[in-house]
PABA-713314 format. One record per residue (C-alpha): residue number from 1; x, y, z. Coordinates in nm, 2 decimals. Each point is the difference from the previous one (the first is absolute). Layout:
num | east | north | up
NUM | X | Y | Z
...
This chain:
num | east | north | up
1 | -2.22 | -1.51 | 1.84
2 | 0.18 | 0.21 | 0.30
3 | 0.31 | 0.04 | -0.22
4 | -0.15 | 0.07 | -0.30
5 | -0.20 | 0.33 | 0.17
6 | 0.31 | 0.11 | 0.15
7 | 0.13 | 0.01 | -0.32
8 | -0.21 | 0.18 | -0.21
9 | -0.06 | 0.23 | 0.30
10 | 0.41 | 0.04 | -0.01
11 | 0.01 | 0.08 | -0.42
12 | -0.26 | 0.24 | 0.08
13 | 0.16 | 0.20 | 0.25
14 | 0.31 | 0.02 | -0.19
15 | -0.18 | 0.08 | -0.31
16 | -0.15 | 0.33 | 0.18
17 | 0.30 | 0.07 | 0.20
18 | 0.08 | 0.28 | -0.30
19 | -0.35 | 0.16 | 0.04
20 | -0.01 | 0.08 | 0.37
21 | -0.10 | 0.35 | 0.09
22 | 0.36 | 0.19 | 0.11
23 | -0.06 | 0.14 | 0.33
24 | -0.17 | 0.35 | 0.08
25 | 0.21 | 0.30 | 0.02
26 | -0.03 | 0.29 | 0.25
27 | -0.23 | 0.26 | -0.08
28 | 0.32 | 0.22 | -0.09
29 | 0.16 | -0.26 | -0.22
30 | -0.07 | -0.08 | -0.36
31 | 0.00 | -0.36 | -0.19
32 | 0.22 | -0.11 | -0.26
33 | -0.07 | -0.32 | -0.12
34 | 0.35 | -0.15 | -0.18
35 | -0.02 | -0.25 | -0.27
36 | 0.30 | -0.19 | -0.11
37 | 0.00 | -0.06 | -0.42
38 | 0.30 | -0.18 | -0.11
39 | 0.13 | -0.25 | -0.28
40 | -0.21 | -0.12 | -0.30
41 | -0.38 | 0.17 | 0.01
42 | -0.26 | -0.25 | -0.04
43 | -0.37 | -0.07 | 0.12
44 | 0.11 | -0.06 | 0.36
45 | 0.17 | 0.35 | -0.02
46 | -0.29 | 0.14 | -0.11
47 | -0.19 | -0.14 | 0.28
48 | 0.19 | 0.06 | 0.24
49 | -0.01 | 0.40 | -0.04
50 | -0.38 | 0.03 | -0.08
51 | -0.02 | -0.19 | 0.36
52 | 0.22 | 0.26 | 0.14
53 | -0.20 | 0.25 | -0.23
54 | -0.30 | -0.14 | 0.21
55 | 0.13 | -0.01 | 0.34
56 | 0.12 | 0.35 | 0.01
57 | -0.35 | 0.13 | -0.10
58 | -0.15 | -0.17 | 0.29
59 | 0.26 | 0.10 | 0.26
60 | -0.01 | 0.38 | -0.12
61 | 0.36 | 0.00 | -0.06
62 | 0.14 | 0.32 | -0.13
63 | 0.23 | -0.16 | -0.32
64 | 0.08 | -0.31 | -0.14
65 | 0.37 | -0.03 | -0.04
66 | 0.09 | -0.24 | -0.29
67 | 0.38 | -0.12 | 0.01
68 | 0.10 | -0.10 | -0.33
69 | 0.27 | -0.21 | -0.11
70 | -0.10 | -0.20 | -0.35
71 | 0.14 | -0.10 | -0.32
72 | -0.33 | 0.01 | -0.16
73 | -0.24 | -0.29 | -0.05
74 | -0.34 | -0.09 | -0.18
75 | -0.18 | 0.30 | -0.12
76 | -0.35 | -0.12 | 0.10
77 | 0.11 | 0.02 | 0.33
78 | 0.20 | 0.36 | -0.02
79 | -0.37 | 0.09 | -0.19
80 | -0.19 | -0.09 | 0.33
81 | 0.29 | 0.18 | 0.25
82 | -0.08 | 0.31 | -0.20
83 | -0.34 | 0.00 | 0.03
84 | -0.01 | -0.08 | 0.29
85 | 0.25 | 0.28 | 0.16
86 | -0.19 | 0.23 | -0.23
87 | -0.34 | -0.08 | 0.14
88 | 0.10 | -0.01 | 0.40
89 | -0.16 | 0.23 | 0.22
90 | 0.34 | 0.02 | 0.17
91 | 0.29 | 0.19 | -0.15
92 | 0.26 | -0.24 | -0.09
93 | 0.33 | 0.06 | 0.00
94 | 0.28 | -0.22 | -0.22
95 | 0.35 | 0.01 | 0.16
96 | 0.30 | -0.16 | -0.23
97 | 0.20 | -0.14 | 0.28
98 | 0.26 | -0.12 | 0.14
99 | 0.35 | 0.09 | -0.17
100 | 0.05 | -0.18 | -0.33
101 | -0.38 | -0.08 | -0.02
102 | -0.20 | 0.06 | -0.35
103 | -0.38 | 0.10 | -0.13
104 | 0.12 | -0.12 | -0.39
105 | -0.27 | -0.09 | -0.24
106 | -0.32 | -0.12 | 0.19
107 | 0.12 | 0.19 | 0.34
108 | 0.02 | 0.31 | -0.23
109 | -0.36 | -0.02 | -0.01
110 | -0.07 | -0.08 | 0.35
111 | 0.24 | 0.31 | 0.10
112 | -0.19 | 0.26 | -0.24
113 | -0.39 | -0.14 | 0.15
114 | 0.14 | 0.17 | 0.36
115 | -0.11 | 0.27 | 0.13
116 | 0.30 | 0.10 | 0.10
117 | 0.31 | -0.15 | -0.19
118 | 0.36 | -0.07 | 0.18
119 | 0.31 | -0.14 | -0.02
120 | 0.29 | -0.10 | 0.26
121 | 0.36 | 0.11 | -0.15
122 | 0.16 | -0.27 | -0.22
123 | -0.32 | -0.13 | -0.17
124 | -0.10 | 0.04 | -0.35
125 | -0.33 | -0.03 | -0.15
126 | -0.10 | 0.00 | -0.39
127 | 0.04 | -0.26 | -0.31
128 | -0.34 | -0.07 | -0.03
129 | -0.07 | -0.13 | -0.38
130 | -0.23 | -0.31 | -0.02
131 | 0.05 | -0.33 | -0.16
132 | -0.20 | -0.30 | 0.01
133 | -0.01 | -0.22 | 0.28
134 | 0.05 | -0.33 | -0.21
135 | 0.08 | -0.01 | -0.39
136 | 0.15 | 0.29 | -0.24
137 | -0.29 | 0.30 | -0.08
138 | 0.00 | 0.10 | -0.35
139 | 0.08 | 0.40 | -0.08
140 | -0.38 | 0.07 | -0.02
141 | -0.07 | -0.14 | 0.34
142 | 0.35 | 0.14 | 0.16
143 | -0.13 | 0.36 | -0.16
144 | -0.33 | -0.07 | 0.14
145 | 0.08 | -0.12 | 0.36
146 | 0.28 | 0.28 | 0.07
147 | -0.26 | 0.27 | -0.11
148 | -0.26 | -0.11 | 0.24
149 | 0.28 | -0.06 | 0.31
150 | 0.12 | 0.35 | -0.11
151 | -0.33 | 0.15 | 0.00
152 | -0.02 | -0.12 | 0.37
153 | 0.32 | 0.10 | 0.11
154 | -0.05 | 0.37 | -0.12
155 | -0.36 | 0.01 | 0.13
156 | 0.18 | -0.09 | 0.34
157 | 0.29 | 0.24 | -0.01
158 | -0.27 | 0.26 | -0.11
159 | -0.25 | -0.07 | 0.27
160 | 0.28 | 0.03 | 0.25
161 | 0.12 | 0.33 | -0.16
162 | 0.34 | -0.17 | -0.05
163 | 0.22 | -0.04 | -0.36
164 | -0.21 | -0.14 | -0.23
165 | 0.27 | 0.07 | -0.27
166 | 0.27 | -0.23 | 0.18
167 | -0.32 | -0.24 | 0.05
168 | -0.03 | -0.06 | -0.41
169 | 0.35 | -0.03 | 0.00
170 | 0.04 | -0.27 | 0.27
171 | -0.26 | -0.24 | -0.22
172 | 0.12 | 0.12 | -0.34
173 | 0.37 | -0.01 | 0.07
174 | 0.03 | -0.19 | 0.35
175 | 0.18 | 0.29 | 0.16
176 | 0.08 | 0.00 | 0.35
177 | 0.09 | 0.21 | 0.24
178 | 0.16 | 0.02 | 0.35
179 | -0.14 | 0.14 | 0.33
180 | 0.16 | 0.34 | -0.03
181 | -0.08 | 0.00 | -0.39
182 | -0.36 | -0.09 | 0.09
183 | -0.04 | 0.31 | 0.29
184 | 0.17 | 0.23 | -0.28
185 | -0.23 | -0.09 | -0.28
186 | -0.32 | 0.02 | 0.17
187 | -0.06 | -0.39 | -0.01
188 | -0.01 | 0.00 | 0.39
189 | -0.04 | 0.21 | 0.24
190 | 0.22 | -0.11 | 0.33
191 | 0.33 | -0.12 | 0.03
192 | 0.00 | -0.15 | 0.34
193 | 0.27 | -0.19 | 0.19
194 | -0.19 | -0.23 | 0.18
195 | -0.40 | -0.01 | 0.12
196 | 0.05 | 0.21 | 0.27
197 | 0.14 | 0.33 | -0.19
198 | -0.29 | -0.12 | -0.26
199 | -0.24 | 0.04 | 0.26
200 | 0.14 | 0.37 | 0.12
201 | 0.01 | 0.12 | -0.39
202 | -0.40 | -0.13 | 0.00
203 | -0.07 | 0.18 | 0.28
204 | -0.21 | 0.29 | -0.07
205 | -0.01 | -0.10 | -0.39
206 | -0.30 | 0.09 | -0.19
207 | -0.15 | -0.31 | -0.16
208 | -0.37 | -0.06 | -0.16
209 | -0.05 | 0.36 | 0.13
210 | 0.07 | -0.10 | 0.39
211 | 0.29 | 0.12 | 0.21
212 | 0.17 | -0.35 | 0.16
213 | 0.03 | -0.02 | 0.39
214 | 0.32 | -0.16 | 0.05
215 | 0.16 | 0.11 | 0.28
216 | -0.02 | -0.28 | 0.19
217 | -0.07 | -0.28 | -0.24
218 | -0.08 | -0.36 | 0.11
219 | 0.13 | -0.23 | -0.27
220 | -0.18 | -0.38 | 0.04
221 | 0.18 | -0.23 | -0.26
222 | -0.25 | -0.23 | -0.22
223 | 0.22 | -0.35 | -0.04
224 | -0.13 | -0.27 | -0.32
225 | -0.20 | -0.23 | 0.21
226 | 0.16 | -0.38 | -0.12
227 | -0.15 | -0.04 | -0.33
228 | 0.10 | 0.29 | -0.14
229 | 0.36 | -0.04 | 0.19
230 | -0.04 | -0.38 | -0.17
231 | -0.09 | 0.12 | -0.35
232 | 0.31 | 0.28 | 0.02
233 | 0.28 | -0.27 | 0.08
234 | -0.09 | -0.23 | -0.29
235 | -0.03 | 0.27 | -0.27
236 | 0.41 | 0.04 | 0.06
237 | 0.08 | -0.18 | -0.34
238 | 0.28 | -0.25 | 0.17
239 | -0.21 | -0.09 | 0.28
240 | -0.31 | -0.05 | -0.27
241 | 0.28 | -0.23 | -0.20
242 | 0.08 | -0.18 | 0.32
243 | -0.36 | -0.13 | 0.05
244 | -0.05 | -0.12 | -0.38
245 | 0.35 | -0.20 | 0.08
246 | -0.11 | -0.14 | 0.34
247 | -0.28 | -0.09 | -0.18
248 | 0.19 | -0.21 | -0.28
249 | 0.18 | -0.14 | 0.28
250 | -0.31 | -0.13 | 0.21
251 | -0.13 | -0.13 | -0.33
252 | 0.23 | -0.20 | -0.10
253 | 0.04 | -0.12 | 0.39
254 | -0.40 | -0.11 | -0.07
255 | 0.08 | -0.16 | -0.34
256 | 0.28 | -0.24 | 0.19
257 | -0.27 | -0.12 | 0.18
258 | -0.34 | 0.12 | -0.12
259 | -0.27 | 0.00 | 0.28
260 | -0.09 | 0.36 | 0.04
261 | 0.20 | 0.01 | 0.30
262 | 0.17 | 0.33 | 0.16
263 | 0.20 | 0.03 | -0.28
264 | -0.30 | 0.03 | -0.23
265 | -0.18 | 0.24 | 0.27
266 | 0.31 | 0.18 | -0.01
267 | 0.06 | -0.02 | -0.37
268 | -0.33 | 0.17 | -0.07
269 | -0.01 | 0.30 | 0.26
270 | 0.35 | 0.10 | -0.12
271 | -0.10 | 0.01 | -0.39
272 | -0.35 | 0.15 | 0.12
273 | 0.18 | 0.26 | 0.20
274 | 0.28 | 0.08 | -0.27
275 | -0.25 | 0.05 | -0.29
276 | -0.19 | 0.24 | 0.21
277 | 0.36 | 0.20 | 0.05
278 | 0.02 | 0.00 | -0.35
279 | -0.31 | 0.18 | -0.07
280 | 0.14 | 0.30 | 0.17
281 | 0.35 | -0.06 | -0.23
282 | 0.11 | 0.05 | -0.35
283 | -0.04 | -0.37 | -0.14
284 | 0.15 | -0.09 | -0.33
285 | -0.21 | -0.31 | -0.04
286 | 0.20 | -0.19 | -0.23
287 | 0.27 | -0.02 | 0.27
288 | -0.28 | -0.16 | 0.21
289 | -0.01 | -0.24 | -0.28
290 | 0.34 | -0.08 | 0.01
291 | 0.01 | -0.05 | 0.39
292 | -0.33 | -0.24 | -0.05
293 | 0.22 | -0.18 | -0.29
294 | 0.30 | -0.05 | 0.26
295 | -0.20 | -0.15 | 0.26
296 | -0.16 | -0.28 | -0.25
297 | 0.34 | -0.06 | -0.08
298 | 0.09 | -0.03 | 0.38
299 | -0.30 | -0.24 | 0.04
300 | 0.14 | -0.22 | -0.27
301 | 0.30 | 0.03 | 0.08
302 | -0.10 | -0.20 | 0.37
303 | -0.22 | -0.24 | -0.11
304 | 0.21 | -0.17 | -0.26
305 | 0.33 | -0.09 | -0.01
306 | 0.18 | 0.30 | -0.23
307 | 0.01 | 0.22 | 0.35
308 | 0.36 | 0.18 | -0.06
309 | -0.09 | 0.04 | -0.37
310 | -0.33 | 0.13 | 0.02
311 | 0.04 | 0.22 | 0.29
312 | 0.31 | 0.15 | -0.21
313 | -0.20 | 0.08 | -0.26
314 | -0.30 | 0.15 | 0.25
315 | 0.26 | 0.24 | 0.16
316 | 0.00 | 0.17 | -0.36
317 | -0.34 | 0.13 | -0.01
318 | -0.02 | 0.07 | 0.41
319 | 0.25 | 0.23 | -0.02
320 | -0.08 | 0.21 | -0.33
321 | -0.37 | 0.01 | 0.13
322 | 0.15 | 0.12 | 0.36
323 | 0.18 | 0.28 | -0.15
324 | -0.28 | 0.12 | -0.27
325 | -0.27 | -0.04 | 0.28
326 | -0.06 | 0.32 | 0.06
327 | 0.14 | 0.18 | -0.35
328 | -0.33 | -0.03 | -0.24
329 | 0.07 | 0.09 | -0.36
330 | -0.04 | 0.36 | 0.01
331 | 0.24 | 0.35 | 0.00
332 | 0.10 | 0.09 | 0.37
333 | -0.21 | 0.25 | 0.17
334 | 0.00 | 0.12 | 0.33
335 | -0.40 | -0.05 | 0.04
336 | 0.10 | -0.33 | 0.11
337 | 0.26 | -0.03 | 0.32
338 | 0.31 | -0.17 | -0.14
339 | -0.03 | -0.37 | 0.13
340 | 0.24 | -0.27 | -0.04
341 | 0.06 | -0.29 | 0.19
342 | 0.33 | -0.03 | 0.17
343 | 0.27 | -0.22 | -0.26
344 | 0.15 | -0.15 | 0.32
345 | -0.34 | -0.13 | 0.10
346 | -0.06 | -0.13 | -0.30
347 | 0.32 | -0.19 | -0.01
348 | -0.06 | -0.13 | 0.36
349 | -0.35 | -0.15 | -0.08
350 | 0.12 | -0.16 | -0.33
351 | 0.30 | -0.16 | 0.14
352 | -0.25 | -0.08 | 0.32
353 | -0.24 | -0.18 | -0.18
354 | 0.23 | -0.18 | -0.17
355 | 0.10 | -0.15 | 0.26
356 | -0.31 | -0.06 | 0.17
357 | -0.14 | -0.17 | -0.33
358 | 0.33 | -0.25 | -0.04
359 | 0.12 | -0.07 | 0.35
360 | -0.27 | 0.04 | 0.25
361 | -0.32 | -0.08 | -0.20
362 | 0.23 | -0.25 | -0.19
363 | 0.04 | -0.14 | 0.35
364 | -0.35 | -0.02 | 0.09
365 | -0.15 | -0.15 | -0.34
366 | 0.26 | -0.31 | 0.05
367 | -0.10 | -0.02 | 0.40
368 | -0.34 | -0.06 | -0.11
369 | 0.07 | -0.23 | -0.24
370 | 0.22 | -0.21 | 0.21
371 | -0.13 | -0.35 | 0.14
372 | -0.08 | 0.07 | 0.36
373 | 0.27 | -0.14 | 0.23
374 | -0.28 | -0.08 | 0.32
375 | -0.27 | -0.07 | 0.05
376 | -0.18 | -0.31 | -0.20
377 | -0.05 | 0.21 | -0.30
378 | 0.41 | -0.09 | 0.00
379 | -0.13 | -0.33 | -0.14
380 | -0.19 | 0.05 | -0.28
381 | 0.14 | -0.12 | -0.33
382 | 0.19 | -0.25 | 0.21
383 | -0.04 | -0.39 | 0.00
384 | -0.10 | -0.22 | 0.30
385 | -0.07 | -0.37 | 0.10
386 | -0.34 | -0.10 | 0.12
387 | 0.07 | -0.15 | 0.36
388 | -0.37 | -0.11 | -0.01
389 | -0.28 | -0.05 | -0.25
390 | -0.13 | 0.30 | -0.14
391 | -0.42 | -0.04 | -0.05
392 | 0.06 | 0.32 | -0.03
393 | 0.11 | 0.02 | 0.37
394 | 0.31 | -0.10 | 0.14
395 | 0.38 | 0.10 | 0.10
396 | 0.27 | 0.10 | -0.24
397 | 0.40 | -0.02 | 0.08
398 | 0.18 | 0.29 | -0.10
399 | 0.36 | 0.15 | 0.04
400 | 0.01 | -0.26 | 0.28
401 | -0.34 | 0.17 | 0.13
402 | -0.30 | -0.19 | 0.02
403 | -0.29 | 0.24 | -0.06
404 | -0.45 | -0.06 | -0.09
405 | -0.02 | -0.05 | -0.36
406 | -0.32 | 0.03 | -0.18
407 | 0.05 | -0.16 | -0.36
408 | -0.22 | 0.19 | -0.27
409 | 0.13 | -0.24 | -0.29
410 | -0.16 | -0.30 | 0.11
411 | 0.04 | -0.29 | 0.29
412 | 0.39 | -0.05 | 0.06
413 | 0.15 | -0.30 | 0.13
414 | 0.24 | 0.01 | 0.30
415 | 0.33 | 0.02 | -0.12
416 | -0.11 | 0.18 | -0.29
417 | 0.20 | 0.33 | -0.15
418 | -0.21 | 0.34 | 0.02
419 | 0.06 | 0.29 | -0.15
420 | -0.12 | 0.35 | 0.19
421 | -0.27 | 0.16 | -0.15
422 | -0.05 | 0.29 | 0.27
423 | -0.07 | 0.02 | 0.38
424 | -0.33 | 0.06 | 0.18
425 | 0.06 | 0.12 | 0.34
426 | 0.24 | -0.23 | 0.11
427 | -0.11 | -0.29 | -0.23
428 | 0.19 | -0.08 | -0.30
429 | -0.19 | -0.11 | -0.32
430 | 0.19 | -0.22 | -0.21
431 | -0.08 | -0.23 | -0.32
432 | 0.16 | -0.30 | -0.11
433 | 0.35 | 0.08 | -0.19
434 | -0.12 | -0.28 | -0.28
435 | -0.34 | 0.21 | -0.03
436 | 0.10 | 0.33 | 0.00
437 | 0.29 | -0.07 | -0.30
C-alpha cells in the first residue's frame, strides 16, 4: 500500500502546484498576478482563469494580467471567461501578446470583458461571427445566434466605453483590425511592446474609479497545473488525430491476439483520450464514420486471407475521413479556429499502418499459428510407438525420444502406433491411430 499513498500523495501535489499562493511583496510593492491564455478556449481554459480569478483575490493582488493568444474556441466556455472577468473583484487586464498573436472570434470576447484592453504590435483581433459547433444552422438560427453574440459584444464594448460600432461590425461582417487600427478606433486602449512598458502605461491609470499603484509592480506568473496543460496539448487537431490512429494501431495489435493485453489497455485510453480532444474540436461526424468503416476493413483485412486487397480498399475511406475530420458540412467562419490535420501526417499514418497490418501483424498471426518447434507441445499431431502397454500408463517412442504417455483412446498394446492428442505437463496423451480414424 506504501506505493500506492505515495502516489496519490504525488498527483495531488502536482495537481495544486498551479494554486499555490505567489509570494508576499514588500509593503512598497504591488501584485500582478499573470495568467497565460493561449490556443483553442475550452473548459480547462475557463478554469484555469476563474482559479487565477480566485487566487489574486485572496493574495490582494493589485491586477490580473490576462495574456491572450487564441483562435477562438467553444462559446460556453468564452460565455463563463466573460462572466467571470466581469464579476472579479480585481481589475483584469487582457494583453494581446506576443508579435503575430491574435484575440479573433472567441478571444474578441474575452479581450472586450477587460478592464483594461491591450495589444502588443503585430497582433490583430476581430472576425467574430458564430457558427455551429457541429452540423449546418439554418438562416433562422444563424439570424438568431449572431443577434444574441452581437448583443453581447456591444454590451461589452459599451460597458468598457470602447467602439461599440466596430463591435456590430466584427460579428455582422467579421472585420478585423490590427494593433495600431485597434488603439485608433477606440477598440483598445494601450499599445504596449512588451509587459513591462504595459505595466508603466497602467501605472497611475484610473480603473473601476481607483488610481493603480504600479511603480514597483511584482508580477507572480500563474502556470496550468498538469490537467489543464494535458487537456491543452490534445485539443491541437494533429496530435488529437494522432491518438484515435495509435488507437487503431493498438487495436488491431489486440485483435492479432485477443486477450485484453497492453495493446487493448492501450487501445482503449488512446480512443478514450482522442474523443475527449474532439469535444473541444470541430467534428464532421460522418468522417468519424468513415475512419470507423476503414478500421473494420483493417480488421478483416488480418484475419482472413484477402490482407493486400482489403487493406487497399480500407486505405480509401482512412484517408477521405482524415482529411474531412475536422471540416463539418457548414460555410467557413472564423467563430471556429481553422483546424486541419497535417496531409503529411495523414499520409505517414496511412502508409504506417499499412504496413503494420500486412507485414508485422501479418507476421505475428502466422507465429501463433505455427506448430511449436520445443518443447513437447512440438509433438502433438504427431505419431508414436508404444514401447510399453498403455493401461492408460506407459512410455511412448517418439522422434527417437522416448517420453510418459497417457493413452485417453483406450488400453494400447506395446508396439502399437499412437497418435498425439495434446500434452499434460510433460506427459503426452495419445490414442490408438486405428481408434482415432
Amino acid at each position: 500500500m506504501r506505493p500506492l499513498k505515495i502516489l496519490i500523495v504525488s498527483l495531488l501535489i502536482l495537481s495544486l502546484l498551479g494554486s499555490a499562493q505567489p509570494a508576499q511583496a514588500a509593503n512598497n510593492q504591488s501584485i500582478v498576478i499573470q495568467l497565460d491564455i493561449n490556443g483553442v478556449i475550452n473548459p480547462f481554459s475557463s478554469r484555469y482563469l476563474e482559479r487565477g480569478l480566485d487566487l489574486a483575490q485572496r493574495s490582494g493582488a493589485e491586477l490580473v494580467l490576462v495574456t491572450l493568444d487564441t483562435p477562438g474556441g467553444l462559446e460556453a466556455s468564452m460565455r463563463e471567461m466573460v462572466q467571470a472577468i466581469l464579476g472579479s473583484p480585481v481589475p483584469v487586464v487582457v494583453y494581446v501578446t506576443p508579435a503575430g498573436a491574435r484575440a479573433t472570434s472567441a478571444g474578441l470576447f474575452i479581450l472586450q470583458a477587460g478592464d483594461v484592453a491591450d495589444m502588443a504590435p503585430a497582433t490583430h483581433v476581430g472576425a467574430a461571427t458564430p457558427v455551429a459547433m457541429r452540423g449546418e444552422m439554418d438562416e433562422v438560427m444563424s439570424e438568431k445566434s449572431i443577434s444574441d453574440v452581437s448583443a453581447l459584444l456591444r454590451g461589452l464594448a459599451e460597458s468598457r466605453g470602447r467602439n461599440v460600432e466596430w463591435a456590430e461590425s466584427a460579428v455582422r461582417e467579421s472585420s478585423s483590425l490590427t494593433a495600431r487600427e485597434a488603439v485608433e478606433t477606440n477598440v483598445i486602449e494601450i499599445l504596449a511592446n512588451d509587459i513591462y512598458d504595459l505595466l508603466e502605461q497602467l501605472d497611475g491609470m484610473i480603473v473601476r474609479g481607483e488610481k493603480l499603484d504600479l511603480s514597483a509592480p511584482v508580477v507572480q506568473k500563474l502556470g496550468m497545473n498538469w490537467i489543464e496543460r494535458f487537456y491543452h496539448v490534445i485539443t491541437e487537431p494533429n496530435i488529437a488525430y494522432l491518438l484515435l490512429s495509435l488507437g487503431t494501431i493498438f487495436l488491431l495489435v489486440e485483435l492479432s491476439n485477443p486477450g485484453l493485453s497492453f495493446a487493448g489497455i492501450g487501445a482503449a485510453l488512446f480512443f478514450i483520450i482522442g474523443f475527449m480532444a474532439l469535444g473541444s474540436l470541430p467534428v464532421n461526424w460522418a468522417a468519424v464514420g468513415l475512419l470507423v468503416i476503414s478500421v473494420i476493413l483493417f480488421v478483416v483485412a488480418l484475419l482472413t486471407d484477402t490482407e493486400i486487397v482489403v487493406t487497399a480498399v480500407g486505405l480509401i475511406p482512412f484517408i477521405l475521413g482524415s482529411l474531412l475530420l475536422f471540416k463539418p458540412f457548414r460555410p467557413k467562419s472564423p467563430i471556429i479556429p481553422e483546424v486541419r490535420v497535417n496531409i503529411w501526417l495523414i499520409l505517414f499514418m496511412a502508409l504506417f499502418i499499412v504496413f503494420f497490418s500486412l507485414i508485422i501483424l501479418r507476421a505475428i498471426l502466422t507465429a501463433l499459428k505455427r506448430k511449436p518447434q520445443m518443447g513437447a507441445q512440438r509433438f502433438v499431431g504427431e505419431k508414436a510407438y508404444a514401447l510399453t502397454d498403455l493401461s492408460p500408463d506407459g512410455k511412448v517412442m517418439i522422434q527417437h525420444q522416448n517420453w510418459s504417455a497417457t493413452s485417453i483412446g483406450g488400453n494400447v498394446r506395446k508396439g502399437q502406433e499412437v497418435l498425439v492428442v495434446s500434452v499434460s505437463g510433460v506427459r503426452l496423451m495419445v490414442s490408438p491411430v486405428d481408434e482415432s480414424g
